[in-house]
N, C-alpha and C positions, 0 to 999 in steps of 0.2 A: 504494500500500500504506500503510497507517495503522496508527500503534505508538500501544496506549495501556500502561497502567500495571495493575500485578495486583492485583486489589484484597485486600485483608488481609480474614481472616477475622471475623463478627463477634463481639462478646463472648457474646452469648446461642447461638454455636454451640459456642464453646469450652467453656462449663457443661455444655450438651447432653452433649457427647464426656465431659467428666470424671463425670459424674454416670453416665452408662453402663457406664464400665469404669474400675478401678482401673490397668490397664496404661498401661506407658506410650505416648501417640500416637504414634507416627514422625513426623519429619521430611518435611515431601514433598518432594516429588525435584525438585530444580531445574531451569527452564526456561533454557532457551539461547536466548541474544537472538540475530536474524538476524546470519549475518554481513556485511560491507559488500556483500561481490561479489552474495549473496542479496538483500541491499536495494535496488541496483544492475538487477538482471538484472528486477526485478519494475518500473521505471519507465517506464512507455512515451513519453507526453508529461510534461516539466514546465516551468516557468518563470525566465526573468532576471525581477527586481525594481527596477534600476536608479533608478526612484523614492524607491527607501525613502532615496536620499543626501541628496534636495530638503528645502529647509528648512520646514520647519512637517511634514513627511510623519511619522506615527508606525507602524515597522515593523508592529508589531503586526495593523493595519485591512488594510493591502497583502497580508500572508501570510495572513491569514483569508481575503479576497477569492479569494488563490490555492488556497488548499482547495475553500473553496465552489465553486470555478467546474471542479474535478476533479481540477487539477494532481495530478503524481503526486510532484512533488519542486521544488526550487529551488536555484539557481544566486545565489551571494553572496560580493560582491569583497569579500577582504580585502585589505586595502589597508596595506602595508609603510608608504607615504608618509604616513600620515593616523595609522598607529598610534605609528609612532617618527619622530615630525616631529624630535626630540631624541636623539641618539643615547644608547642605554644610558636613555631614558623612554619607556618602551610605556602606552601609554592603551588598555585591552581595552573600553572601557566603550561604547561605540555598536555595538558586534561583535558583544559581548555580546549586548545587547539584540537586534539582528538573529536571533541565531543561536537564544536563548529562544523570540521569537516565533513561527521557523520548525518548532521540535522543539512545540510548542502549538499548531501547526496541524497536526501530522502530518507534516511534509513533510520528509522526508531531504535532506540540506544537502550541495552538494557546494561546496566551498571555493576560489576564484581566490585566490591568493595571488600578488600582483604591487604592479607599482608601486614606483620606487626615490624613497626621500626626498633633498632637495640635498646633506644632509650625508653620501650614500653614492654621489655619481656625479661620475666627471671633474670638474673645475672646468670647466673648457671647453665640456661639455655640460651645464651647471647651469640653461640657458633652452631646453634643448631637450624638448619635449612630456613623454616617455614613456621616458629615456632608459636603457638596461642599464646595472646598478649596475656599480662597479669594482671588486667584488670577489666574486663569486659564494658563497665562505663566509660573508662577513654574511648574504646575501640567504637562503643557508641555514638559515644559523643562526636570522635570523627564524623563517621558515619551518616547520623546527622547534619554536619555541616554540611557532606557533599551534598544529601538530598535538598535542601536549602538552597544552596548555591547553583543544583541543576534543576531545582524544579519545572517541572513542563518540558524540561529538555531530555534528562535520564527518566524515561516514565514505568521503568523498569527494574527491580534493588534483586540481587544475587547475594547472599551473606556467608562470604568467603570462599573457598574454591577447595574441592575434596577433603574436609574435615572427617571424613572415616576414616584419612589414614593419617599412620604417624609421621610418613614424609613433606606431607604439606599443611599439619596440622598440629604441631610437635608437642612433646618429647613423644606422646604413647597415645594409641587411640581411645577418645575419653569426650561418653559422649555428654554426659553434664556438664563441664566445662565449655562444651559447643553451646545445649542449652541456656546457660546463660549469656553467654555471648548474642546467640538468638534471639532470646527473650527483649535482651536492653536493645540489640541494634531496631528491634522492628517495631520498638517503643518510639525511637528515637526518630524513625524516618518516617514515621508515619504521623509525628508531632511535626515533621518539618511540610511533608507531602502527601498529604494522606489518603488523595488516588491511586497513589503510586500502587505496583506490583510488587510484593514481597515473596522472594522464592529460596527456599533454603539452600545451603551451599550444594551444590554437585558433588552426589558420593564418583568416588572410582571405584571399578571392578575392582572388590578383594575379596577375604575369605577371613573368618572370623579366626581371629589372632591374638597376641601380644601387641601387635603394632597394629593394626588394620580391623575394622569391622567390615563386613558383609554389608551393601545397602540395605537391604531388606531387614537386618537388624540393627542398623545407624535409623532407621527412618521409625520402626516401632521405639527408641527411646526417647526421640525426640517429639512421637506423640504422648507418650509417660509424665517428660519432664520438662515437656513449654508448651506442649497442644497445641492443638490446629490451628487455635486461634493466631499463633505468632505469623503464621505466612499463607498466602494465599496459593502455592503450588508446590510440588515437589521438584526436586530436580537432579539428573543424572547423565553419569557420563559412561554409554554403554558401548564402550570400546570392545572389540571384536578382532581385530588382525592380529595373524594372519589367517584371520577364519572368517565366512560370511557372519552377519548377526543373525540372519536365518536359517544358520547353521550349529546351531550350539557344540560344542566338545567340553569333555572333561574341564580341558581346560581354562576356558571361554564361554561360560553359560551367560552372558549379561541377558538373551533373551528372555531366559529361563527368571531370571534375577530382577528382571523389568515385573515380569508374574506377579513374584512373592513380594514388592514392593506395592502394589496394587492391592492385591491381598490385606496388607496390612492396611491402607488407607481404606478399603472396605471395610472392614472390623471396626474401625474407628467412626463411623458412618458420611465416610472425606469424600464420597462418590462425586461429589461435582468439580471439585480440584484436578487439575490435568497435571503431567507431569510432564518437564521439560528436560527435552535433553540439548545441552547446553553444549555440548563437545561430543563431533564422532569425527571420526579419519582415519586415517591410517599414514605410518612413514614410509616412504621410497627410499630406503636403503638397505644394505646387503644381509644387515647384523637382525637379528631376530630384538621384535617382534617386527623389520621390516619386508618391504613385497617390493616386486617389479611397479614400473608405475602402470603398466596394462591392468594387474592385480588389485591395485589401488584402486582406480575407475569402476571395477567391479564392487569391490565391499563397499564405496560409498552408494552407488544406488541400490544395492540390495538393502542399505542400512537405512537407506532416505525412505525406500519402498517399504520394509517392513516395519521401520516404525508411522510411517502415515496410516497405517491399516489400523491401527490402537484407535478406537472410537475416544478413547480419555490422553490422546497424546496433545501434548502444547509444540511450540515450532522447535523445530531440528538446526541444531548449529552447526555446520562443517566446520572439523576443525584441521587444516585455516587456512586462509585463501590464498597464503604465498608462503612459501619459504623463508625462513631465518636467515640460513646460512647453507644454500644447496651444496653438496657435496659435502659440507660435515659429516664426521661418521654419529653422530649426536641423533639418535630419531628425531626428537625433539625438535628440533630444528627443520626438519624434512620432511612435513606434513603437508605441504601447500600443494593447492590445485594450481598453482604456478610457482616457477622455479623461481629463484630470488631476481633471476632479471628479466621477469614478466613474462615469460615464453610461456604459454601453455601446458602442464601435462594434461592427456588423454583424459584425465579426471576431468577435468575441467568442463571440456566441451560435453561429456556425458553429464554432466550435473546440471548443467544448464540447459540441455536436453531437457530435464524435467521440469525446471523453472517456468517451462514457458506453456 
């Protein structure tokens, strides 16, 4: 869906009107901007931009690309650690730019708001990856600000990015600690915004651990210990390569895993809540878990195809529209339906196959 701007009336219509009739014109009657859940409900594929972080990338070229190529919307981390490296000094100005570029391609912005800076986490856990802040009211309080500061523009809140595991949710998977974090940030954005979309962080495919919870058991304790009422959707990242998603294995059930996450939101009587998946792709390279890019192209439409089929599915985010750093041997990096210098892969042109 594409928002433009109403265009003002010209000055040779307004002489027209006056020169016609000495009465006075009315007022026209005001147009009502979509609301989020309307902007929201109208998304079917969009994209991560990951890219836009890399040095010399200007957001601008990467969100245009994702218009042009049909995206319906985009996914863009803000980033708590990058913004208040200083506590009490927010730097808005690369967000900014991000989130301009995005509202100028059309493209409805849903917002991650993660990431803890060192001077908000345990001393103890200060070298660890991805660690849970120590105090879940600062994290809110950010949090808040950004909703405040995008209101109307980010109409979409994501709260944090795979908290079931202990790699980007640190030290150890713990989901109370998510809870609260949950509970104050959706206080807090919904005091600033309170159309907005509240969706809980995206589990990653794991298996229930010492480090890692299972989605299907991250998503039943955060009905336990913040309830439904903290977020308006669920949301997941049903990673699959190098397997189809409509192919389950041993080792890669996220199908199977989407299921018993449903399950649970039925139990809880959540039937009307969709769930989003916020991240799917796959990497093009050699090292496991990557594929050929012909292979790629494949698992992204089987993934777009099988999760459209979910009568309770929210919009599908490819993840990501370009390369980081092509030919890194980093999967991470090598996710894009284009290679880092805009070229095409085959993915690409089949994705947008179904875009249209």
């Amino acid at each position: 869906m594409r928002f433009g701007h109403a265009v003002a009336a010209s000055s040779t219509a307004v002489v027209l009107l006056a020169a016609c009739s000495t009465s006075e014109v009315p007022e026209p009657s005001p147009v009502t901007a979509p609301d989020p859940v309307s902007i929201w409900n109208s998304v079917g594929v969009a994209t991560n931009v990951a890219s836009v972080d890399m040095p010399g990338t200007t957001a601008e070229r990467d969100l245009q690309s994702a218009a042009q190529a049909g995206f319906d919307g985009v996914r863009l981390v803000v980033e708590w650690s990058e913004i208040e490296t200083k506590r009490g000094e927010l730097d808005w100005g690369a967000m900014d730019s991000e989130v301009d570029a995005a509202l100028s391609a059309g493209l409805p912005v849903l917002g991650v708001v993660t990431w803890s800076p060192t001077w908000a986490v345990p001393p103890e856990y200060a070298l660890t990856a991805h660690p849970a802040p120590a105090d879940p009211e600062l994290f809110a309080a950010f949090a808040g600000a950004a909703a405040d500061r995008y209101r109307d523009r980010i109409t979409a809140w994501e709260v944090w990015n795979e908290p079931n595991v202990a790699a980007t949710f640190g030290p150890s998977a713990h989901p109370e600690r998510y809870c609260s974090l949950l509970s104050a940030t959706s206080r807090a954005i919904r005091a600033a915004a309170p159309d907005a979309v509240i969706v809980t962080g995206s589990t990653s495919p794991a298996v229930d651990s010492v480090n890692s919870l299972a989605p299907a058991t991250f998503v039943e304790a955060l009905y336990r210990c913040a309830g439904g009422s903290t977020f308006d959707a669920v949301s997941m990242h049903p990673y699959s390569t190098p397997a189809l998603l409509s192919e389950p294995t041993a080792e890669w059930d996220s199908a199977n895993e989407i299921a018993r996450v449903r399950d649970v939101m039925i139990r809880y009587g959540d039937t009307a809540k969709q769930i989003w998946f916020t991240e799917f792709g796959a990497p093009t390279v050699p090292t496991y878990p990557g594929v050929d890019e012909m292979r790629q192209a494949e698992i992204l439409v089987d993934g777009i195809e099988t999760l459209h089929q979910l009568d309770y599915a929210g919009p599908v985010f490819v993840f990501d529209l370009r390369d980081s750093a092509t030919a890194d041997p980093s999967p991470e990096y090598n996710y894009g339906l284009l290679r880092s210098d805009y070229t095409p892969k085959p993915a690409f042109d089949a994705v947008r196959n179904l875009l249209r």
